[in-house]
C-alpha positions in Angstrom: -23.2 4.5 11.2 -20.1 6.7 10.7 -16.9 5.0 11.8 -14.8 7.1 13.9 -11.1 6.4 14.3 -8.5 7.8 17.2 -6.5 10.6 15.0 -3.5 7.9 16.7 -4.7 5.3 14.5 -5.4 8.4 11.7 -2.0 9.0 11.7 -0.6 5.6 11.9 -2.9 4.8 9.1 -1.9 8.1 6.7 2.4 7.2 7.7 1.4 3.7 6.5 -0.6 4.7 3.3 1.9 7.8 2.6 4.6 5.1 2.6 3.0 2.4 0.6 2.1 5.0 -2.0 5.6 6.3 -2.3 7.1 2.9 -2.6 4.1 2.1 -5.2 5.6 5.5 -7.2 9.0 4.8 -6.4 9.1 0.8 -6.5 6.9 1.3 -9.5 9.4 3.5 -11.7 12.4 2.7 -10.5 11.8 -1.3 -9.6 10.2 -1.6 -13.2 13.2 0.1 -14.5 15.6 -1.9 -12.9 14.1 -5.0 -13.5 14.2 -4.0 -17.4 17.9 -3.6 -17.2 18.4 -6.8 -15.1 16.4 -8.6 -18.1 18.7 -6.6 -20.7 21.9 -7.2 -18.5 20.7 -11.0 -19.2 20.2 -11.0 -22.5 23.3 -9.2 -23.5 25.1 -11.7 -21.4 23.9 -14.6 -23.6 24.4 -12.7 -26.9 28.4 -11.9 -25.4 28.6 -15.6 -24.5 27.6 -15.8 -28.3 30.1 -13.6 -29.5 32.5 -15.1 -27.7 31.8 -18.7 -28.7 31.8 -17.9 -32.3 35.5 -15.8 -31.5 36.9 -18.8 -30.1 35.6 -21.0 -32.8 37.0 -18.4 -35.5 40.3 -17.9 -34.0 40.5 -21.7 -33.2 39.6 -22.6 -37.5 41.9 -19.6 -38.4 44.9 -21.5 -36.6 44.1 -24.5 -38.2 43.7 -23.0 -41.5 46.6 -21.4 -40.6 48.3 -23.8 -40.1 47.4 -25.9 -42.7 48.5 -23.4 -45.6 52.2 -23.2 -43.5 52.7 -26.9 -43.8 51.4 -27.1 -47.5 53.7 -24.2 -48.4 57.0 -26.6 -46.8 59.4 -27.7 -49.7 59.6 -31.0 -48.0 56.0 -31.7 -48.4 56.5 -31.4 -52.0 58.9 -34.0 -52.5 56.2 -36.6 -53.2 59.2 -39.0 -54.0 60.5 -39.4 -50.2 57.4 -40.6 -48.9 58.7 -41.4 -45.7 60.3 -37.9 -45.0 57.0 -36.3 -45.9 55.1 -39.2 -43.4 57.4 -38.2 -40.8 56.7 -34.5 -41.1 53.2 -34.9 -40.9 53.0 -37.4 -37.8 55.4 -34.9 -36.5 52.8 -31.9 -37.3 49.8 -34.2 -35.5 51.7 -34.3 -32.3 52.2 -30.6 -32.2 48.3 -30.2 -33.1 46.4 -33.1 -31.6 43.4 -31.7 -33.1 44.1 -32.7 -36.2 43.2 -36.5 -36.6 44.0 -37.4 -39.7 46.6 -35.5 -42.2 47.4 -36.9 -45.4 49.3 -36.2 -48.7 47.5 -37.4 -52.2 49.4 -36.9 -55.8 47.6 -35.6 -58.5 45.3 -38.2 -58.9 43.8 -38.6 -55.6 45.9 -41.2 -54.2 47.0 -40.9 -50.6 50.7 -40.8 -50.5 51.4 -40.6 -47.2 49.2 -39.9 -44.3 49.6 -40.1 -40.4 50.0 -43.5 -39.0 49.9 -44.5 -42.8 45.7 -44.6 -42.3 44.6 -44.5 -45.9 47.6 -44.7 -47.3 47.1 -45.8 -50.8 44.1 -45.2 -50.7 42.2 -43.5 -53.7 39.8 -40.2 -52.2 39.9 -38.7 -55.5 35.9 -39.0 -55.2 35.8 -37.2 -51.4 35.1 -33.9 -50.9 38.6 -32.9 -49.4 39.9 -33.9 -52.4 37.6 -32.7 -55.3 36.9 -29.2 -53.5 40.9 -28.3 -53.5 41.7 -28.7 -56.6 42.1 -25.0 -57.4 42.0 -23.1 -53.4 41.6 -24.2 -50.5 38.9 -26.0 -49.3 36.8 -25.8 -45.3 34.5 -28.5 -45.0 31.2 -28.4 -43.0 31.1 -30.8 -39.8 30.3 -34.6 -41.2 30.6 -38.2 -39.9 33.5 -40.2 -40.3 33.1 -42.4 -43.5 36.7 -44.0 -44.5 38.0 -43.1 -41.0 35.2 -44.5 -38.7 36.8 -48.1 -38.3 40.7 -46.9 -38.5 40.9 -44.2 -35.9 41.1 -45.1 -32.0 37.3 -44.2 -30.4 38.2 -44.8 -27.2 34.3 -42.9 -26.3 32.0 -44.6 -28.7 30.1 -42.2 -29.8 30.3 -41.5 -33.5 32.8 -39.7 -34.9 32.6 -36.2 -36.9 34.9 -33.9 -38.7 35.5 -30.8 -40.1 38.0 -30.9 -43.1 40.8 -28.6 -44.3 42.3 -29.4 -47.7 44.2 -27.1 -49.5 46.4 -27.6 -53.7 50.2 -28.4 -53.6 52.0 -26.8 -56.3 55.7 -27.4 -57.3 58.4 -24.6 -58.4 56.9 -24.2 -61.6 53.1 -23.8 -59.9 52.0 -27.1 -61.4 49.5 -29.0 -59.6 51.0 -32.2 -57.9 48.6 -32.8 -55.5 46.9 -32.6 -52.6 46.9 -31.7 -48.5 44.3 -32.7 -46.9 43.4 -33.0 -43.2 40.3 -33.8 -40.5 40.0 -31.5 -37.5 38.6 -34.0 -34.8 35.4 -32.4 -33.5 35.7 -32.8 -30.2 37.7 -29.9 -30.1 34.5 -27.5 -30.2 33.0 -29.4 -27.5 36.1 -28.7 -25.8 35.7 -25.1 -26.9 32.1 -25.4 -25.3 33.1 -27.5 -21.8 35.8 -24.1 -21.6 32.5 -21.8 -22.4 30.1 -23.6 -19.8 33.0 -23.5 -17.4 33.2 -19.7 -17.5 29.5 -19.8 -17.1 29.2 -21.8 -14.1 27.5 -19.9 -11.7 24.6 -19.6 -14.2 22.4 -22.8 -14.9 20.7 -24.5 -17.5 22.7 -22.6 -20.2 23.4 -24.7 -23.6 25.4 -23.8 -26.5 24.0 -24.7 -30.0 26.4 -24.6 -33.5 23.9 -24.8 -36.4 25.2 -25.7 -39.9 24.0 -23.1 -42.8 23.4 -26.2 -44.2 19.7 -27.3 -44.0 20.1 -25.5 -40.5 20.8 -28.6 -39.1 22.5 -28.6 -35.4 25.5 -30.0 -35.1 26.1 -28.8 -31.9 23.4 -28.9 -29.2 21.3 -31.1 -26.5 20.9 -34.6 -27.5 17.0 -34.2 -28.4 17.8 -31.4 -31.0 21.3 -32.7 -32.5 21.2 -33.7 -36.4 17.9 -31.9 -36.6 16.9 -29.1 -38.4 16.4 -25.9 -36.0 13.7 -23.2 -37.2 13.7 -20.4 -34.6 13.6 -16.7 -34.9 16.9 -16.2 -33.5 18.5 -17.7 -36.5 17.2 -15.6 -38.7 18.5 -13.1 -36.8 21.7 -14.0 -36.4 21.9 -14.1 -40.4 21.2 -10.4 -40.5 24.7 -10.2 -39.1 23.0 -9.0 -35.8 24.4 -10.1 -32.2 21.9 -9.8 -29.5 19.4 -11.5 -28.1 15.5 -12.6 -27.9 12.7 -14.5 -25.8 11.2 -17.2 -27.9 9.6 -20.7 -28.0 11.6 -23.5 -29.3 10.1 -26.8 -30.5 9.5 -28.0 -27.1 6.5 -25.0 -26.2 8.9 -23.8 -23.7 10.5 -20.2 -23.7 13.9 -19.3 -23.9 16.3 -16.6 -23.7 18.3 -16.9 -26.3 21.8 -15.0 -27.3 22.4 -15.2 -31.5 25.8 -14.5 -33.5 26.4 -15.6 -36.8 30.3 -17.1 -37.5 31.4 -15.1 -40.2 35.6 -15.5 -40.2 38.4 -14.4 -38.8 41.2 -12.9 -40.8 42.1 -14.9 -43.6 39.9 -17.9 -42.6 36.9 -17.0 -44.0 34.2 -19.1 -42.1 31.5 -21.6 -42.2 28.6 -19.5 -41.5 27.7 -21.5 -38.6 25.0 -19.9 -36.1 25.9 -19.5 -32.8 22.7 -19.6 -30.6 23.0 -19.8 -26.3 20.0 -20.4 -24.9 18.9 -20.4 -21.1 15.3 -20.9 -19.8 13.2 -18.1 -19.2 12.2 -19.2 -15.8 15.5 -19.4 -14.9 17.2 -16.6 -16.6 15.0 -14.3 -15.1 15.6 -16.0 -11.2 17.3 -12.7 -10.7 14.2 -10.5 -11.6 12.0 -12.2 -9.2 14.5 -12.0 -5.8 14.4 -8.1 -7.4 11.0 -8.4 -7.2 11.0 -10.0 -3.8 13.2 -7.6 -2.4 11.5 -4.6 -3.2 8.2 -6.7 -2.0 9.9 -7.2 1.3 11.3 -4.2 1.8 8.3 -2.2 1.0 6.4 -4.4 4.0 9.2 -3.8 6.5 9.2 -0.3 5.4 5.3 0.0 5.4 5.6 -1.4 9.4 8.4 1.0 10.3 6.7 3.9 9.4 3.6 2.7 11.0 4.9 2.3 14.0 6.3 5.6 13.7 3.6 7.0 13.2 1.8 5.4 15.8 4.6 6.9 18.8 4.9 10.5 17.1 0.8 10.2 16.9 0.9 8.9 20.5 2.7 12.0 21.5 0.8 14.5 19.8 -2.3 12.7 21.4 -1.7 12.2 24.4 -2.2 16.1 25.7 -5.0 16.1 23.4 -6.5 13.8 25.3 -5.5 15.3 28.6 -7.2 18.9 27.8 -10.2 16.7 25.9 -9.9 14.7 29.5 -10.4 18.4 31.4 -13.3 19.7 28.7 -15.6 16.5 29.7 -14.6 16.9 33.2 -16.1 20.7 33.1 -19.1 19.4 31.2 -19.7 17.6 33.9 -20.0 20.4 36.5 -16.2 20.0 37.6 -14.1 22.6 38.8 -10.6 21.6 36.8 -8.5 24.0 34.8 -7.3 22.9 31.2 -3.2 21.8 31.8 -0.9 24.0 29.8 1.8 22.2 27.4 4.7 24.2 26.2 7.2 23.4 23.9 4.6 22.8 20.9 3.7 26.1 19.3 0.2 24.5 18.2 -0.3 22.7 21.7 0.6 26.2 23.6 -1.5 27.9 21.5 -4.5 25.3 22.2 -4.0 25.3 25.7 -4.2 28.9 26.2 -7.0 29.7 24.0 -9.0 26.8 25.7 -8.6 28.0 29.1 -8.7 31.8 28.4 -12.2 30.2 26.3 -13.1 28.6 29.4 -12.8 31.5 32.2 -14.7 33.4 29.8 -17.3 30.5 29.4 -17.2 30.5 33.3 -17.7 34.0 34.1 -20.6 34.3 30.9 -22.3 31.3 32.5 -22.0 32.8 35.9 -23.6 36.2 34.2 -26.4 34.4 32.6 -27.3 32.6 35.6 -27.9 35.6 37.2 -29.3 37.2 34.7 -31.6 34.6 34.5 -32.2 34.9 38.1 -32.8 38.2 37.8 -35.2 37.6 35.0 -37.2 35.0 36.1 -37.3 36.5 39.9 -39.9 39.3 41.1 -37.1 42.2 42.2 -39.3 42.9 45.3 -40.0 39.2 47.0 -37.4 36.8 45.1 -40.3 34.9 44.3 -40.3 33.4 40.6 -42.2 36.1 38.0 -44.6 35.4 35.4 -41.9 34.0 33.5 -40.5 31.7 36.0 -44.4 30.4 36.1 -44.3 29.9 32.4 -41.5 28.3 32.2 -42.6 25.3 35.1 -45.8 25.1 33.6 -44.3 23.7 30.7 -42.5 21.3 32.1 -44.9 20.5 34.2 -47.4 19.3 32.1 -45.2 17.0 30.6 -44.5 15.6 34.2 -47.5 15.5 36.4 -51.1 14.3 35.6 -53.9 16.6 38.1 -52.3 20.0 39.9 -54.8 21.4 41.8 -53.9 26.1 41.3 -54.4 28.3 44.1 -54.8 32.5 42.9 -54.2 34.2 45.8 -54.9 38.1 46.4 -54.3 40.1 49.4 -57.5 41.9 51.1 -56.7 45.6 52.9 -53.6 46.1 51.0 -54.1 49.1 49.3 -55.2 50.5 52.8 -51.5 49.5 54.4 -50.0 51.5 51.1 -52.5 54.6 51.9 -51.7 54.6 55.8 -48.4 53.4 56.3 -47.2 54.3 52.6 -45.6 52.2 50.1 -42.5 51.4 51.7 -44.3 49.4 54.3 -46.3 47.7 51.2 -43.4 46.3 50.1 -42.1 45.0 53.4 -45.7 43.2 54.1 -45.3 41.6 50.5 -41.5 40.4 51.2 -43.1 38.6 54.6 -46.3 37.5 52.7 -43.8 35.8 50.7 -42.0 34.1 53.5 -44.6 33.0 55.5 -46.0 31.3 51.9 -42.3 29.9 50.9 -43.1 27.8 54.7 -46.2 26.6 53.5 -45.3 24.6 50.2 -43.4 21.9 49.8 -40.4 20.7 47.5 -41.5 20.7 43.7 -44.4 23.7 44.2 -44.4 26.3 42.8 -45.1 29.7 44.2 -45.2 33.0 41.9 -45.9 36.9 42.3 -47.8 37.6 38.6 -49.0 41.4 40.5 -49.0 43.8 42.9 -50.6 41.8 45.4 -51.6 38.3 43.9 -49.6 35.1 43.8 -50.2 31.7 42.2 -49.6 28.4 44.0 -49.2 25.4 41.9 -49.2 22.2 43.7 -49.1 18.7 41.9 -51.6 16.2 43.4 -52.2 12.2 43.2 -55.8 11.7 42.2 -56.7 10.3 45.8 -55.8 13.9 46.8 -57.5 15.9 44.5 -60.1 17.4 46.9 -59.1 18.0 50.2 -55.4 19.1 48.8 -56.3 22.3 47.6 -58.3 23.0 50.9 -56.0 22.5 53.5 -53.1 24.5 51.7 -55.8 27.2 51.2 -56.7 27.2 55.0 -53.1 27.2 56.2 -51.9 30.0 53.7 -55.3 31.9 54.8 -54.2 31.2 58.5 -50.7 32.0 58.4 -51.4 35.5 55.8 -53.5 37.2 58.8 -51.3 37.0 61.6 -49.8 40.4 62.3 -47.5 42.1 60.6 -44.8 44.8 62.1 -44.3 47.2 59.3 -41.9 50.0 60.7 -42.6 49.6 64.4 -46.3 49.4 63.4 -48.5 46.8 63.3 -50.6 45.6 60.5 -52.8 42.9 59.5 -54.2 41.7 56.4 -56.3 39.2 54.5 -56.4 37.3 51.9 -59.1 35.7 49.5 -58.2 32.6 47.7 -59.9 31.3 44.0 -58.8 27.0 43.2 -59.4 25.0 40.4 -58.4 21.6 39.2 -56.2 20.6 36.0 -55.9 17.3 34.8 -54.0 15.8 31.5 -56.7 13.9 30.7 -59.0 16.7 30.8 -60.3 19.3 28.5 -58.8 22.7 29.3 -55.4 23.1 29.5 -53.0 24.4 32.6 -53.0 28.8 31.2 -57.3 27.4 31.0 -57.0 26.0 34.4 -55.4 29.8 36.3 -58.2 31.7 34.5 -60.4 29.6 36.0 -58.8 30.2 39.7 -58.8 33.6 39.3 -62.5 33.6 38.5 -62.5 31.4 41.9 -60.9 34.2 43.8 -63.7 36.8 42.8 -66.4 34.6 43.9 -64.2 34.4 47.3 -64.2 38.5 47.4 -68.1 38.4 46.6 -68.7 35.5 49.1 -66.8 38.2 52.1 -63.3 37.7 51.4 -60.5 35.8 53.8 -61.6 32.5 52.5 -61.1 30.2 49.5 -63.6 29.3 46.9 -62.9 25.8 45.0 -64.0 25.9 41.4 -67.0 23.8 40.9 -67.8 23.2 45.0 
């Protein structure tokens, strides 16, 4: 069964699709492409915050390094024979820089001459690393725990303490080696670097900075579960190339991660530790941003899906509506109603409709109104406005599929060429108009009288099967009664005749109905050869 829809909810339906196919081309291109740069907008933000942290740390080392060289190159720090000037100095140089936490002064041999606080003083590091490493240039130490210093310095947090160490050769005027300055940056002041980082960051969650030494890539920066660990990610790698950017990968716990990469490489003089700089940020939550893009366009599409519907649904209601008002007036004409299609102006299309439908529909009219009488005309004997031949085809047909018995009465006129030889033909044709008359009395509702000759007519009449006999008789006698009573033809008067043939038709029967009038007619002879003014029944 084919499903027919209203062209309103046609048109609602194509606004609708029209709309979500637009916003499926559109959203498509342009929502995929800005989603893509929201992603990249996110992952060059990391790698900046990665730049950035590994600019800070450089320029932060620098000043220290910096700094460092400055004090070494003092003549006062030279003068390893006033201890306590040179002690003073360097407490003096701690207070200015409180990153530094330890600062002391060794001669040639590795002995500490003077130090801040006097921690270590006297003490022999001529087997540390700050020491050995600066004999000849200066010396930057990779991050390490506290070893001679972890039970002398205040720890007023606990946790255990790391350093990175600056050490640099003291030379006296004649460049000869006299001994060492060596120092421990404290390292809280890169998680000071990083609380300053996450602070500018705070309106994005779940970032984390990670530092990772060069040295068996072990973080020395980082979330509790990863710190002293060694770190093998892609990123790293990366960030080794000398590259700064960023990548989605999977870190040792299975989860994904955006994470921004920069390699610290120096600053200046200072030449580095080649520390990697990795920010990471979950992928789920780095990407938040995507999916309200997403959501957006998804919500806006519905609401714009619905507008459009709905305006499609009042511009289709208005297009419609006289639609349905001439489609209204068409079914109302089918119907045999006398109603004009209504005009609409204002729409070209609807104007144009409206006109050619009832221009179309006077013309239907009048052609109707011609082939009704034309098919009067046809189907009517010109002479008596009885029904022809034709007009007796035509009911038999639908007769048959109607009634079950008719009982057919042939009827011809006797003396009627006489009244055309006497009284001429004019009067021949008035006494067969008021033959016709008196027989049009005679039958009732749903007969059927025809002229098929000059002077013969048929009489069909439709009979219950209780009726069959006596029927065909009486309407015989009647017509026979009526047929010769005078006639005034002219101012004359005339009389005829008539001889009637019958015969039976039944469904159920052998012979059909055209069977059936053959039959009759052979009837009516047998009426003529039996004296005429009388009918003769087939088969009585």
């Amino acid at each position: 069964m084919r499903l027919s829809l209203s062209l309103r909810t046609q048109l609602s339906i194509i606004f609708a699709g029209t709309t979500i196919l637009l916003i499926l081309i559109f959203g498509g291109v342009y929502g995929e492409r800005s989603i893509k740069q929201v992603e990249v907008e996110i992952g060059n933000s990391l790698s900046e915050s990665a730049y950035l942290m590994e600019n800070n740390l450089d320029q932060y080392m620098w000043s220290r390094y910096g700094e460092t060289i400055m004090l070494s190159s003092l003549s006062d720090i030279r003068q390893l024979e006033d201890q306590d000037e040179v002690e003073s100095m360097l407490n003096q140089t701690q207070a200015t820089f409180p990153s530094f936490s330890w600062i002391g002064l060794t001669d040639r041999d590795g002995t500490v001459v003077a130090s801040t606080d006097s921690i270590l003083k006297g003490a022999d590091i001529s087997e540390r690393p700050v020491y050995l490493e600066a004999l000849e240039k200066t010396f930057i130490g990779d991050v390490h725990e506290a070893v001679l210093l972890a039970d002398l310095l205040p720890n007023p947090t606990g946790e255990e303490m790391k350093f990175v160490d600056i050490s640099t050769p003291i030379y006296d005027d004649n460049d000869d080696f006299i001994g060492v300055l060596a120092t421990h940056l404290s390292w809280e002041w890169v998680e000071e670097v990083e609380a300053s980082m996450l602070d500018s960051l705070k309106n994005r969650d779940s970032i984390e900075f990670l530092i990772v030494s060069k040295i068996d890539d072990v973080v020395i920066l980082g979330p509790d579960d990863l710190l002293g660990k060694p770190l093998n990610v892609e990123s790293i790698e990366l960030a080794r190339t000398g590259q700064n950017g960023s990548i989605i990968e999977t870190w040792p716990d299975d989860k994904e991660y955006v994470t921004g990469y920069m390699m610290e490489n120096g600053y200046k003089e200072y030449p580095g530790l080649g520390w990697t700089i990795l920010v990471r940020q979950p992928v789920e939550v780095a990407y938040a941003p995507t999916k309200e893009l997403m959501m957006f366009f998804l919500i806006s599409g519905l609401i714009f899906v619905l507008l459009f519907a709905v305006i499609g649904w009042f511009l289709a209601e208005r297009l419609t509506s006289p639609l349905k008002n001439i489609a209204g007036a068409a079914d109302r004409l089918r119907l045999g109603e006398f109603v004009q299609i209504p005009l609409y102006r204002g729409t070209s299309e609807l104007e144009t409709l409206s006109l050619s439908l009832r221009k179309l529909v006077s013309d239907l009219t009048h052609t109707e109104s011609a082939l009704v009488e034309m098919k009067e005309v046809a189907n009517r004997d010109e002479l008596t406005g009885l029904a022809n031949r034709y007009a007796l085809d035509y009911y038999l047909r639908e007769f048959i599929q109607k009634q079950k018995m008719a009982i057919v009465l042939y009827i011809d006129l006797d003396g009627f060429k006489l009244i055309n030889d006497t009284l001429g033909h004019n009067a021949g044709d008035e006494l067969l108009i008021q033959v016709a008359h008196r027989l049009q009395k005679i039958v009732r509702e749903g007969e059927m009288i025809s002229r098929v000759g000059g002077d013969e007519f048929i009489v069909v009449l439709p009979v219950g099967k209780g009726d069959l006999a006596n029927r065909g008789k009486i309407v015989g006698e009647k017509i026979i009664s009526s047929i010769n009573k005078p006639y005034s033809l002219d101012g004359q008067s005339a009389s005829v005749s008539c001889s009637i043939g019958a015969a039976f038709w039944e469904a159920s029967g052998s012979i059909n109905i055209e069977e059936t009038i053959r039959t009759a007619d052979e009837a009516l002879y047998a009426a003529k050869r039996e004296g005429k003014n009388r009918i003769h029944v087939y088969g009585c």
